[in-house]
KOLTIBA-841889 format. One line per field, with one value per residue: residue number from 1; chain; x, y, z of N, C-alpha, C in turn. Coordinates in steps of 0.1 Angstrom, whole numbers, plus 5000, padded with zeros to 4 digits. Atoms other than C-alpha are relative to their C-alpha. Layout:
REM KOLTIBA-841889
num = (NUM;...) .
chaine = (A;...) .
n_x = (X;...) .
n_y = (Y;...) .
n_z = (Z;...) .
ca_x = (X;...) .
ca_y = (Y;...) .
ca_z = (Z;...) .
c_x = (X;...) .
c_y = (Y;...) .
c_z = (Z;...) .
//
This chain:
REM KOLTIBA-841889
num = (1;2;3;4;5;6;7;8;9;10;11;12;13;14;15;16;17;18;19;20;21;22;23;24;25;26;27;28;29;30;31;32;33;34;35;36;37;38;39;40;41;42;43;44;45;46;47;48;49;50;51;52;53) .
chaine = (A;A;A;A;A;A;A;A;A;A;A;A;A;A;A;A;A;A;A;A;A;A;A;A;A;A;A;A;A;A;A;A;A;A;A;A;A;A;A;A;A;A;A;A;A;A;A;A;A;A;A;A;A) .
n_x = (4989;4995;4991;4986;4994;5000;4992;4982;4994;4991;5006;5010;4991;4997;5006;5002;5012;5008;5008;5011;5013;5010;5011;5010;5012;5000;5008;5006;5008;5006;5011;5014;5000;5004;5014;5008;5003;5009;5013;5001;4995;5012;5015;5004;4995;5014;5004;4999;5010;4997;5002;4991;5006) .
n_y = (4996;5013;5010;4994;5001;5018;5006;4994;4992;4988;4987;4995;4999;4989;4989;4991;5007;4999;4985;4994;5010;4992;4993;5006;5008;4987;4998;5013;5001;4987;4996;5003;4993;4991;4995;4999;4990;4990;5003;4999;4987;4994;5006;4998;4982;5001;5006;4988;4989;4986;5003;4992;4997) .
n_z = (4991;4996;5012;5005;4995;4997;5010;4995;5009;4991;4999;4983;4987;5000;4988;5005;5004;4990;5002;5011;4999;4990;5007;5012;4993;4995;5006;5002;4984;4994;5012;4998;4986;4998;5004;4990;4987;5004;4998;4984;4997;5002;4993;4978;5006;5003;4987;4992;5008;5010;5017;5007;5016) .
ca_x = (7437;7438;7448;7477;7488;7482;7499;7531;7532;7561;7537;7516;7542;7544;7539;7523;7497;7486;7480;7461;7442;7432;7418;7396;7379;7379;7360;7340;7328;7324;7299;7270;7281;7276;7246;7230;7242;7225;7192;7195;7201;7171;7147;7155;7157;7117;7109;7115;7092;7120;7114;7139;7129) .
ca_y = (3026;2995;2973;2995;2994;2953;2948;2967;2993;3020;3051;3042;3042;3074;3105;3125;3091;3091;3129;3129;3091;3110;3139;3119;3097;3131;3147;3112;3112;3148;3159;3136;3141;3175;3172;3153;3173;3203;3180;3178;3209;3222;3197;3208;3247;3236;3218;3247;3269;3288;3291;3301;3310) .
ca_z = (3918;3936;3908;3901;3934;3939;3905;3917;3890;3900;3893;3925;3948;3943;3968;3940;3931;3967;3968;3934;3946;3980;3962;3938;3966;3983;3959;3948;3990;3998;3969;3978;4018;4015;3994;4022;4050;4031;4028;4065;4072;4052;4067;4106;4090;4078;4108;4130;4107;4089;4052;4028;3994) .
c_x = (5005;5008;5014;5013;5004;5012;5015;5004;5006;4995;4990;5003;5004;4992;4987;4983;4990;4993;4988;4983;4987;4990;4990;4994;4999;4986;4984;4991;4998;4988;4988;4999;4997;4985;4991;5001;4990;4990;4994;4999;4989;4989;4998;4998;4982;4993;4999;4994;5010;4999;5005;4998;4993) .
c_y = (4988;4991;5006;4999;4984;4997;5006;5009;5011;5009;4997;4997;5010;5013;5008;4984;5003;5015;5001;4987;5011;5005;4998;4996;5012;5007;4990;4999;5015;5008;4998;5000;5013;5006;4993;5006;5015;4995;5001;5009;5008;4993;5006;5012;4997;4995;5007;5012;5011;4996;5015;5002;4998) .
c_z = (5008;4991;4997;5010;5005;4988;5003;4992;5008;5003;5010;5007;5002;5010;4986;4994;5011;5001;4993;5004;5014;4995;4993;5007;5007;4996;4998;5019;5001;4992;5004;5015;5003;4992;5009;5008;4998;5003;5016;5005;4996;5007;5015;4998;5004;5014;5011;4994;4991;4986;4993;4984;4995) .
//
């Protein structure tokens, strides 16, 4: 994505690249952010004695 935009190509000056770039590092960050906040989330769960399954 960078390179495309460094090299000046026309299709990533586009409203419709930014949208789709967003969404990708979007996806690419929120995945393993929300699989730690889960881990976290279960540790202080355990930590406070509740136990789920």
């Amino acid at each position: 994505m960078h390179y495309a935009v460094e090299s000046g190509q026309p299709w990533a000056a586009t409203d419709g690249f930014s949208a789709l770039s967003f969404a990708l590092w979007g996806v690419l960050v929120g995945m393993p952010l929300g699989r730690a906040l889960n881990v976290v989330m279960r540790s202080i769960q355990y930590a406070n004695g509740v136990r789920v399954g």
